[in-house]
C-alpha positions as CSV (number, residue, x, y, z in Angstrom):
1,X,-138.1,138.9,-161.7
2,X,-136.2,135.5,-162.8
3,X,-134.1,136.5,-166.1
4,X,-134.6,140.5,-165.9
5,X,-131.3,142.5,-166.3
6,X,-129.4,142.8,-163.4
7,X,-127.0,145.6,-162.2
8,X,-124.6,145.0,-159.9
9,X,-122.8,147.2,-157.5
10,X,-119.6,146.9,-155.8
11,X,-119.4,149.0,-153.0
12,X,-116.4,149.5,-151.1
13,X,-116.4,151.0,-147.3
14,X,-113.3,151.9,-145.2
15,X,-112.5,154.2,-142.6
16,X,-108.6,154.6,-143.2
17,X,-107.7,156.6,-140.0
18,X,-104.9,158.4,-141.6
19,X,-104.5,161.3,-138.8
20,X,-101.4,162.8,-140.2
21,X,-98.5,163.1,-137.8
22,X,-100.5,160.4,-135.3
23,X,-101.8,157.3,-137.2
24,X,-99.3,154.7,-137.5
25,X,-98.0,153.7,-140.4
26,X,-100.3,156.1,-142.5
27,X,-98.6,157.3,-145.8
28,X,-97.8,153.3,-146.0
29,X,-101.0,151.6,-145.4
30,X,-102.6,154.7,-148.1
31,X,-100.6,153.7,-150.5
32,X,-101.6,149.9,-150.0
33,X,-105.3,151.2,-150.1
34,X,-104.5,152.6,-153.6
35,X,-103.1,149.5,-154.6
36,X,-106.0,147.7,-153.5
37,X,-108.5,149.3,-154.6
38,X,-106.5,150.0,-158.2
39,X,-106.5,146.2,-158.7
40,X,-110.1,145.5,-157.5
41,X,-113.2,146.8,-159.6
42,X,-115.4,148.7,-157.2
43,X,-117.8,151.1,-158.9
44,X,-118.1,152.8,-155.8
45,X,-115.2,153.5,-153.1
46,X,-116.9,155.5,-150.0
47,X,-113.0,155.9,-147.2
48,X,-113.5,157.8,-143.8
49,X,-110.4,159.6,-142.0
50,X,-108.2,160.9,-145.1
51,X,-107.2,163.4,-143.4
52,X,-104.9,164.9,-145.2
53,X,-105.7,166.5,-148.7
54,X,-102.3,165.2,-149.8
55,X,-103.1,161.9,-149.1
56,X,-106.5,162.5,-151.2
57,X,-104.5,164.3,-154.2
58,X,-101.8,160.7,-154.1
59,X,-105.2,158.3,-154.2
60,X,-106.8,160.3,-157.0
61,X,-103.8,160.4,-158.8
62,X,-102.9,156.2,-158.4
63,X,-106.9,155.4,-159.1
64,X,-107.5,157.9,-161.7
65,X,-107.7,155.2,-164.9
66,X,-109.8,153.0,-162.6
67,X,-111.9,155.6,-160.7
68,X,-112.2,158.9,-163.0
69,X,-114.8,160.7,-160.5
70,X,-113.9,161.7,-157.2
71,X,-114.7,164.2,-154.7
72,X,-113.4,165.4,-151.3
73,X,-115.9,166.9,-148.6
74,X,-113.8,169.7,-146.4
75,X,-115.3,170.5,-143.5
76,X,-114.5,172.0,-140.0
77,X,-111.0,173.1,-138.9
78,X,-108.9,169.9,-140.1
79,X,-111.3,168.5,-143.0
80,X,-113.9,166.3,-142.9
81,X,-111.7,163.3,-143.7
82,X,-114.9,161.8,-146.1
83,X,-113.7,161.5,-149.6
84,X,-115.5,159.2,-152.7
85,X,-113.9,157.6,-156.4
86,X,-116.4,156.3,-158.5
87,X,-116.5,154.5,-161.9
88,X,-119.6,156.8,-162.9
89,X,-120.5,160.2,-163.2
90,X,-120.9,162.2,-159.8
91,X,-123.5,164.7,-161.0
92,X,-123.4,166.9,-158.2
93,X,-122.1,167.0,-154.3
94,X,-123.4,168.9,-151.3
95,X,-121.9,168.5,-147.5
96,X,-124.3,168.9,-144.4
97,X,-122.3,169.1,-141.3
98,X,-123.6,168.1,-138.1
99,X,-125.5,170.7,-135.6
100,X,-123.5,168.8,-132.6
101,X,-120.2,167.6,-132.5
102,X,-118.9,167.4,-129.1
103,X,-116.8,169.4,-127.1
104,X,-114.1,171.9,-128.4
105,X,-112.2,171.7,-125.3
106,X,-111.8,167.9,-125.4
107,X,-108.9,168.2,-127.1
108,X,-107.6,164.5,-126.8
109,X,-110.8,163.5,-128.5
110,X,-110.5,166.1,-131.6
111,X,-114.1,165.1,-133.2
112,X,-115.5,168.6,-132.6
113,X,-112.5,170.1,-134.4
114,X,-113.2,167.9,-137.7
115,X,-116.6,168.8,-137.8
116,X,-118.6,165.7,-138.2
117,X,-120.4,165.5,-141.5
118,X,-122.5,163.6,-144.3
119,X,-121.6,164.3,-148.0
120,X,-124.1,164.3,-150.3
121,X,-123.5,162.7,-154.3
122,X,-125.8,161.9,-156.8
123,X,-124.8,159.1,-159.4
124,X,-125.6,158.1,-162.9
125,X,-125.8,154.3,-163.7
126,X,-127.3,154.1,-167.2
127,X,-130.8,154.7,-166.3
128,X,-130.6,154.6,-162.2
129,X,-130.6,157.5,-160.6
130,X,-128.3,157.2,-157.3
131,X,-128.7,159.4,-154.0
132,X,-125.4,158.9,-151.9
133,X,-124.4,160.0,-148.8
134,X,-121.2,158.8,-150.2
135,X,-119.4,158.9,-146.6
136,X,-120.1,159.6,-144.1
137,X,-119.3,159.2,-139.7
138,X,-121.1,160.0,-136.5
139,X,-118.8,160.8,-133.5
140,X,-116.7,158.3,-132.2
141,X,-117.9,156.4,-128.6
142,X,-114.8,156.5,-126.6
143,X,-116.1,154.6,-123.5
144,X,-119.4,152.7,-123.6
145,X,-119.9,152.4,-119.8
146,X,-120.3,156.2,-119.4
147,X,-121.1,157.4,-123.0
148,X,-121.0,161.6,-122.6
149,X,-121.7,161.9,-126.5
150,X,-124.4,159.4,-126.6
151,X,-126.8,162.5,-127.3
152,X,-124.8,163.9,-129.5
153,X,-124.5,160.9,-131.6
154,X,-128.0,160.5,-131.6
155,X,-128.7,164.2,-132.7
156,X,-126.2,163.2,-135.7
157,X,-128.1,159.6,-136.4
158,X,-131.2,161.8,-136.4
159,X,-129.9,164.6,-138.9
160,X,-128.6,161.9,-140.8
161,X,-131.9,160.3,-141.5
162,X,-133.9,163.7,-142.0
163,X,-131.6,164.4,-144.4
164,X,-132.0,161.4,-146.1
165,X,-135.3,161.6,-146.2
166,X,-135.7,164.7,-147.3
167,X,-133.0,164.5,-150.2
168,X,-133.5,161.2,-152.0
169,X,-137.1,161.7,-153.1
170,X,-135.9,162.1,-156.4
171,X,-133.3,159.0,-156.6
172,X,-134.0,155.1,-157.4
173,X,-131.3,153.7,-155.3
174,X,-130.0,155.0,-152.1
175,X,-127.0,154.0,-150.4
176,X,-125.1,154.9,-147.2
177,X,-122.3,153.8,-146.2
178,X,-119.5,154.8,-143.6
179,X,-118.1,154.6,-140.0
180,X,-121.3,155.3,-138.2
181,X,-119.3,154.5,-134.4
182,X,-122.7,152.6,-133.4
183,X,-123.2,148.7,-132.4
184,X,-126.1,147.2,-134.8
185,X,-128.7,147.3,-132.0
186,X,-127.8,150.6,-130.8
187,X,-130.9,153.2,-131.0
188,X,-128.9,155.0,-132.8
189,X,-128.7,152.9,-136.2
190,X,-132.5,151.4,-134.9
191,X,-133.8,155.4,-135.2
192,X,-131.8,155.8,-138.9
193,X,-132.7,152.1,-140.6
194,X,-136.3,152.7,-138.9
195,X,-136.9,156.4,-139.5
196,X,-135.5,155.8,-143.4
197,X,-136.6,152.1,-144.6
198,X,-132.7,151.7,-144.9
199,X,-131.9,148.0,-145.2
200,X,-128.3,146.4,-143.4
201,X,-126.0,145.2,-146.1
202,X,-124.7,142.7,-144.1
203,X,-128.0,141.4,-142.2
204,X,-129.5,141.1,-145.7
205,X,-126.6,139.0,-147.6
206,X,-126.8,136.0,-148.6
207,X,-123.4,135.3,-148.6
208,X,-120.6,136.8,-146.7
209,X,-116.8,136.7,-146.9
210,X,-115.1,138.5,-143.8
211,X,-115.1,138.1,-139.9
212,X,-117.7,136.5,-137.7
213,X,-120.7,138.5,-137.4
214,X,-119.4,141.0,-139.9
215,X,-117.5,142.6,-137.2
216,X,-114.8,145.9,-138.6
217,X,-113.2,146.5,-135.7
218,X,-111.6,143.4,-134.3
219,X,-108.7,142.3,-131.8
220,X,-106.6,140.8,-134.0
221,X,-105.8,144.4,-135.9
222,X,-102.3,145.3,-134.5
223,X,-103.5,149.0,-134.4
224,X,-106.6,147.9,-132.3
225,X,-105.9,149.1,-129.2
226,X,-107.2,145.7,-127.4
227,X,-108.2,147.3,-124.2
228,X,-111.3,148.7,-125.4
229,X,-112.7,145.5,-127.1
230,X,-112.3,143.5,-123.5
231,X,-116.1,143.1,-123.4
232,X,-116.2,142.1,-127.2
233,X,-113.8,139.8,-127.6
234,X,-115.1,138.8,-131.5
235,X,-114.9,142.5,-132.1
236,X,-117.4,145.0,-132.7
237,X,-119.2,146.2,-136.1
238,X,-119.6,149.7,-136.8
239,X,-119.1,150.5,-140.0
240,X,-121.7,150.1,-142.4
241,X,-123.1,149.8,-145.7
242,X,-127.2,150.9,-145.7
243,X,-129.1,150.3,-148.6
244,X,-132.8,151.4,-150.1
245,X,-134.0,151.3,-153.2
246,X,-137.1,154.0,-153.7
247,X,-138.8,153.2,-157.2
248,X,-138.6,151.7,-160.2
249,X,-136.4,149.3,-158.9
250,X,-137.2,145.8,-157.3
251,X,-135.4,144.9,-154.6
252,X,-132.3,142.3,-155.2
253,X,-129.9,140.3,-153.1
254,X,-127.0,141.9,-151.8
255,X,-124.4,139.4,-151.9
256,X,-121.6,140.3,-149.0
257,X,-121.1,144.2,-147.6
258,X,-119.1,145.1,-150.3
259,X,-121.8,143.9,-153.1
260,X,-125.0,145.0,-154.0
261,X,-127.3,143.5,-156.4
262,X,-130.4,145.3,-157.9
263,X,-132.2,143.0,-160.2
264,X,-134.7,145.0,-162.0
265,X,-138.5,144.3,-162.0
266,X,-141.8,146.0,-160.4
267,X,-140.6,146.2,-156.5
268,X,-142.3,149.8,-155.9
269,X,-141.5,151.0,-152.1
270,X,-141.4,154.4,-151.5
271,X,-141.1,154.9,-147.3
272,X,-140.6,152.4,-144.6
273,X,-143.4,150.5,-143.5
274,X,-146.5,152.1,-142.0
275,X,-148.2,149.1,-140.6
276,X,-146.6,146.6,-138.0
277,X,-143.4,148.5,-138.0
278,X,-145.1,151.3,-136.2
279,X,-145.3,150.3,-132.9
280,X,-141.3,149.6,-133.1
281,X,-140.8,152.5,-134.7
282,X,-142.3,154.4,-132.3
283,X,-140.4,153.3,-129.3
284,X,-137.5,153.7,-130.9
285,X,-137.9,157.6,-131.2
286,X,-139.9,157.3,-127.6
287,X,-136.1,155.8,-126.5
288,X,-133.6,158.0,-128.4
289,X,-135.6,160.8,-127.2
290,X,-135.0,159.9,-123.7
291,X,-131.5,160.0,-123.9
292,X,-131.7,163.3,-125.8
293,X,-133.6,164.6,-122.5
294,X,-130.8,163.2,-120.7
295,X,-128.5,164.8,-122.4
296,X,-130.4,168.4,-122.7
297,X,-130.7,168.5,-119.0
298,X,-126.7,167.6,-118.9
299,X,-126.2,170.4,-121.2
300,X,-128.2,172.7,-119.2
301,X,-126.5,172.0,-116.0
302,X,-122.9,172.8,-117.4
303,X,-124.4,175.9,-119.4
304,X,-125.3,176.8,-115.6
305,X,-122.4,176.5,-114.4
306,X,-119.8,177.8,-116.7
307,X,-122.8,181.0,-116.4
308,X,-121.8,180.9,-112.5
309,X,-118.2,180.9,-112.8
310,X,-117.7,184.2,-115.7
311,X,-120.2,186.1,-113.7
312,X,-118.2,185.3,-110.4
313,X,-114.9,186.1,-112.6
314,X,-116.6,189.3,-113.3
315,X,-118.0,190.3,-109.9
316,X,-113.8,189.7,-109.3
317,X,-112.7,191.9,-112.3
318,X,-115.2,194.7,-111.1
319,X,-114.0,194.5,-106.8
320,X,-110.0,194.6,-108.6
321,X,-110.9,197.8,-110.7
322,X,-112.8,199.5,-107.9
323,X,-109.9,198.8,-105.5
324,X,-107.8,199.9,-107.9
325,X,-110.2,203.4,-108.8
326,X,-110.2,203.9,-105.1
327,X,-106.4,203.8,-104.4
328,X,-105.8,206.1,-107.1
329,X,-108.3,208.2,-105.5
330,X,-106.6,208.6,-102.6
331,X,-109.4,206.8,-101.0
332,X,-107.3,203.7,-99.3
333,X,-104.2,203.7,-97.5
334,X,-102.2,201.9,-100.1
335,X,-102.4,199.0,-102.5
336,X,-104.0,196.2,-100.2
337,X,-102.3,193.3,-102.4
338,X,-98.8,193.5,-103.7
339,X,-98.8,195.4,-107.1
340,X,-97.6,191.9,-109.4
341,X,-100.1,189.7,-107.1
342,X,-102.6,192.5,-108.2
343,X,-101.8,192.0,-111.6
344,X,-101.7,188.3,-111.8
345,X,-105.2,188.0,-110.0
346,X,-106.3,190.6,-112.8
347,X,-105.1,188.3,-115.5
348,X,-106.6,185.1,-114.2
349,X,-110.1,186.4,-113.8
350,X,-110.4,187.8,-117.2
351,X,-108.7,184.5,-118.4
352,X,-111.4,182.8,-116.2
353,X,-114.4,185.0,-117.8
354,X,-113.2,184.5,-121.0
355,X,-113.0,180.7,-120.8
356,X,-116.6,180.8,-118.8
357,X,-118.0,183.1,-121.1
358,X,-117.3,180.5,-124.5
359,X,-118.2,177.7,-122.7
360,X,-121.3,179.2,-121.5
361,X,-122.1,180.2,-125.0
362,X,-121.1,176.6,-126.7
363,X,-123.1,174.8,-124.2
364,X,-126.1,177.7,-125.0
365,X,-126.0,176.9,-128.6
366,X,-125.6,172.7,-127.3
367,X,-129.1,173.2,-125.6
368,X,-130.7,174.8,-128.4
369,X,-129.9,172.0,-130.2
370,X,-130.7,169.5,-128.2
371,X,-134.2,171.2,-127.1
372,X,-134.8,171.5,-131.1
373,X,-134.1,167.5,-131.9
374,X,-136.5,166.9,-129.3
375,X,-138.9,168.8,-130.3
376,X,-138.8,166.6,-133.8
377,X,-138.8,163.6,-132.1
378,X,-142.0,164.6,-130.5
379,X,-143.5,165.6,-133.6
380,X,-142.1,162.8,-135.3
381,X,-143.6,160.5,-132.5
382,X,-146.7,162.3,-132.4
383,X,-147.2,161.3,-136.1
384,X,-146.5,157.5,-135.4
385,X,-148.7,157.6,-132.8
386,X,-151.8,159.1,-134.7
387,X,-152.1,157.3,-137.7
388,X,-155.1,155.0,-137.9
C-alpha cells in the first residue's frame, strides 16, 4: 500500500439551520458560509436546514467557480432543507423520504411538515465511482428523558441503512454525512454503522482539529440554547460524517471529520463483518426493535383513541339531526336547546370528527409502519441468528 496513489477527499458537513423568518441571524451567517466555503477547497460540501430556496439560488451563485455541481433535494411542505456543491460531476440524484416523520399536529416541532429525507448522488472522481447520500437528517430529539420520536427515528435510521444497502452495490466509495440528531452510542447510529459496515469519520481519524470528543453542538454557541445541554456540559455530537469503501478500493486513513483519505491498493470488503460482529449486531436489531414495539403499541393506543372520540362525535352529529328531524316533524314540543347553542354544538362535533377522523387515519398509517419495520427487523434478526 506504502507509495500507491492516493486520493483525497475533503468533505464538508453542516447543518446551517436557516429557518426563514425564525433562525437568527440567517441571511448573515449564509452568507459567511459562502465565504467559507468559497475560500476553502472542499470537493464535497453536504449543509442541512437551507430552508429557503433563495438562500440555495445566493450559495450557488457565490460558489459557482469553486463548486460547479450542485443539487437541492425538495421535499415535503417547506423543502427538505438538504442541498450538495461539489467540485465533480453529480451524475444523477434521487430523494427517498422517510415513511415516518412525526406528528402533523406538533406544530412547534415542524419536522413532519419538512418531510424528513435522504438524497441520493452518485459522483465521478476519475476512476471512483461515489454513492452519496449527500445529506441527509433524521428527526430532531427534543427531550431525551421522555423521547416520543424515539421510534420514529429509529424507523428513519433503519430506512436509512436499507437504503444504503440496497443502492450502493454498484459504487466504490460510499459516504454519508449529515445531522443524524443521534448521540454516537445511540441504537440508532449502532443499527446504521452495524447494519451497513459504515465506519465513524471521527472515531477513525488519526488526527483531529475541532472540540473535545468531536462534539457539534456545544454550549459555547450563542444560538445553543444552553438548557438543553445541562446534562452534557462538553456538548453533544450528532452530526456525522460515515464512511465505506465497497471494492476496488483499500481502506485509508481519514485524517479529521472533514478529510478523507483513500489510498488505493487491494482492500476488497464488500458487507459488514459476518463473524464476531454478529452477536453485536444482532442485539442491536433485538434492541431497536424493542423500542419499535414500544412505540407500535403507543401508536395503537392513540389510533384507539382518536377512533373513540370521531365515533362519539358522530353518535353526537346523528342524536343533533334526529332531534332536529323530529322537531321539524312535529314530533317534540319545541327545540330542546336554544336554536344558536344548537348550532354551535353542531359545529363543534363535526369539527371534533373531522380532527378525530385525520388523526385516527395518521396514526393508522403510523402503525402500519411501525408493524412493517418490525417485521424487517425480525427477518433481518432471524438472518443473524441463522447463519452457521
Amino acid at each position: 500500500m506504502e507509495g500507491g496513489p492516493t486520493l483525497r477527499l475533503r468533505v464538508f458537513d453542516l447543518n446551517c439551520w436557516a429557518i426563514r423568518y425564525l433562525s437568527k441571524r440567517r441571511q448573515e451567517r449564509v452568507q459567511l458560509i459562502g465565504d467559507v466555503l468559497r475560500r476553502e477547497s472542499f470537493d464535497l460540501v453536504l449543509l442541512q436546514e437551507v430552508w429557503s430556496e433563495r438562500d440555495y439560488s445566493d450559495l450557488k451563485e457565490k460558489l459557482g467557480s469553486r463548486y460547479p455541481f450542485s443539487h437541492y433535494f425538495r421535499s415535503g411542505v417547506i423543502g427538505s432543507g438538504l442541498c450538495v456543491f461539489s467540485r465533480f460531476p453529480i451524475l444523477d440524484t434521487l430523494l427517498y423520504q422517510y415513511s415516518l416523520n412525526g406528528y402533523p399536529y406538533m406544530l412547534q416541532h415542524g419536522d413532519w411538515f419538512c418531510g424528513k429525507s435522504v438524497g441520493l448522488g452518485r459522483w465521478w472522481h476519475g476512476v471512483i465511482m461515489a454513492m452519496l447520500p449527500p445529506s441527509c437528517q433524521l428527526h430532531a430529539e427534543y427531550c431525551r428523558e421522555k423521547d416520543a420520536y424515539l421510534p420514529h427515528r429509529l424507523v428513519q435510521a433503519w430506512e436509512l441503512a436499507q437504503f444504503i444497502r440496497h443502492t450502493s452495490k454498484a459504487a466504490d466509495v460510499v459516504l454519508v454525512g449529515g445531522d443524524l440528531n443521534m448521540h454516537p452510542e445511540d441504537v440508532g447510529i449502532r443499527l446504521l454503522r452495524g447494519w451497513t459496515g459504515l465506519r465513524d469519520a471521527f472515531t477513525e481519524a488519526t488526527r483531529f482539529e475541532g472540540c473535545e470528543d468531536g462534539c457539534t453542538l456545544v454550549p459555547n454557541n450563542c444560538f445553543t440554547v444552553k438548557s438543553e445541554l445541562l446534562p452534557f456540559p462538553l456538548g453533544i455530537r450528532i452530526d456525522y460524517i460515515l464512511y465505506k469503501v465497497t471494492s476496488g478500493v483499500p481502506r485509508g486513513s481519514v485524517l479529521g471529520p472533514v478529510l478523507f483519505n483513500i489510498v488505493q491498493g487491494g482492500w476488497h470488503p464488500t458487507e459488514p463483518p459476518l463473524s464476531s460482529t454478529e452477536a453485536t449486531l444482532a442485539d442491536v436489531v433485538t434492541e431497536a426493535r424493542t423500542e419499535v414495539g414500544v412505540g407500535l403499541r403507543a401508536a395503537q393506543r392513540q389510533r384507539y383513541s382518536t377512533g373513540r372520540m370521531a365515533v362519539l362525535a358522530l353518535l353526537l352529529l346523528l342524536l343533533q339531526a334526529a332531534a332536529a328531524l323530529g322537531t321539524l316533524a312535529g314530533l317534540g314540543a319545541g327545540q330542546p336547546f336554544p336554536k344558536l347553542s344548537f348550532t354551535l354544538l353542531a359545529f363543534l362535533a363535526i369539527g371534533v370528527l373531522l380532527l378525530a377522523t385525520g388523526l385516527h387515519l395518521f396514526h393508522t398509517m403510523e402503525v402500519k409502519m411501525l408493524q412493517g419495520t418490525e417485521e424487517q427487523m425480525r427477518m433481518a434478526l432471524r438472518a443473524l441468528q441463522e447463519r452457521p
